[in-house]
C-alpha positions in Angstrom: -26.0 21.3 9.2 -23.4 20.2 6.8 -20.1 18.4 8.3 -16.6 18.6 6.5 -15.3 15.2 6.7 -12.3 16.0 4.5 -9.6 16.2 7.5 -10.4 12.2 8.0 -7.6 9.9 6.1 -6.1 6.5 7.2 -3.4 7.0 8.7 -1.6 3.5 7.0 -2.0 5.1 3.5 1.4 7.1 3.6 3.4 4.3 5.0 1.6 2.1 2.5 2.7 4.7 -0.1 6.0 4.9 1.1 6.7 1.6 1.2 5.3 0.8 -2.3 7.6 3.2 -3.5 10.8 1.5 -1.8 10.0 -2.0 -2.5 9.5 -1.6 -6.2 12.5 -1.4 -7.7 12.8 -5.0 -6.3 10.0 -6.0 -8.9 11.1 -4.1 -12.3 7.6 -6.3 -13.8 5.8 -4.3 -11.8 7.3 -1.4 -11.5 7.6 -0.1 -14.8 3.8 0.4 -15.1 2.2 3.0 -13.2 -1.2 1.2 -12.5 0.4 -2.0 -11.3 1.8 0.4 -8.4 -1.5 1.4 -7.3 -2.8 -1.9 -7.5 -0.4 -3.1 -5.4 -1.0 -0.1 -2.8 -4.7 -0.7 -2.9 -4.6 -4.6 -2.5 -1.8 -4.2 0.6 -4.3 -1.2 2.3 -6.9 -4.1 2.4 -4.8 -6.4 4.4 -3.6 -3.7 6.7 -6.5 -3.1 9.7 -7.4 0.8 9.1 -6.6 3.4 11.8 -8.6 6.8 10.7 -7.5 9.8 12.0 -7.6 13.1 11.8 -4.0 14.3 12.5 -1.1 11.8 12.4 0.8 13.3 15.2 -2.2 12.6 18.0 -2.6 9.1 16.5 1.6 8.6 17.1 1.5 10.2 20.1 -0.2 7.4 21.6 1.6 4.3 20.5 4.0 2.8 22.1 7.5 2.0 20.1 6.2 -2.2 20.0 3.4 -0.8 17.9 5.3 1.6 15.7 7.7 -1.8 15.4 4.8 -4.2 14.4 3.0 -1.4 12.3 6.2 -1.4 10.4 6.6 -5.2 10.0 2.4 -5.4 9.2 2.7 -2.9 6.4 6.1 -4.3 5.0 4.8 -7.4 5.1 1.4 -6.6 3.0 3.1 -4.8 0.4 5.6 -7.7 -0.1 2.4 -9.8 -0.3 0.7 -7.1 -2.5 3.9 -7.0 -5.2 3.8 -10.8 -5.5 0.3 -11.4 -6.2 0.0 -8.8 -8.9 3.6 -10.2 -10.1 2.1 -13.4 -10.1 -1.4 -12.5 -11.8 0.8 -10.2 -14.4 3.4 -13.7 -15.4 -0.5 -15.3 -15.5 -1.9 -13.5 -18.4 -1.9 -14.5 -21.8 0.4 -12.3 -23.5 -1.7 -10.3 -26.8 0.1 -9.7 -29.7 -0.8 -7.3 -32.5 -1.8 -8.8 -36.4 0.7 -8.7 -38.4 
């Protein structure tokens, strides 16, 4: 028997998303490069606890507006994190310049 698992997703990885998206105009560094963005969502969705589900609206269903509220603050907070440690690693590295 073969089971489709495809339907399962973490249900953090949109706000993740969407809050990647609105912080980072606040770091232009990191913002103007495209793989720095998904760095930044990767390393935040690794301090975030994961909640898999299969459909969002049973999972919201069930919480109560506190946990919405400290969802929110959780994910805010790891992306913040997220953009200064890749900001910080990026100021870190040796800048390579081409031969002249």
């Amino acid at each position: 028997m073969s089971l489709d698992f495809s339907s399962i997703h973490n249900h953090h990885e949109s706000s993740v998303f969407e809050a990647v998206q609105e912080m980072a105009p606040r770091f232009p560094d990191v913002a103007a490069r495209n793989e720095l963005l998904i760095d930044v969502a990767c390393i935040a969705l690794n301090r975030v606890q994961p909640r898999y589900i299969r459909h969002r609206v049973d999972y919201l269903f069930y919480l109560t507006e506190a946990e919405r509220a400290a969802n929110g603050q959780m994910i805010a907070s790891a992306v913040q994190q997220a953009f200064e440690f890749v900001s910080a690693r990026e100021r870190a590295r040796p800048v390579v310049r081409a031969a002249a």
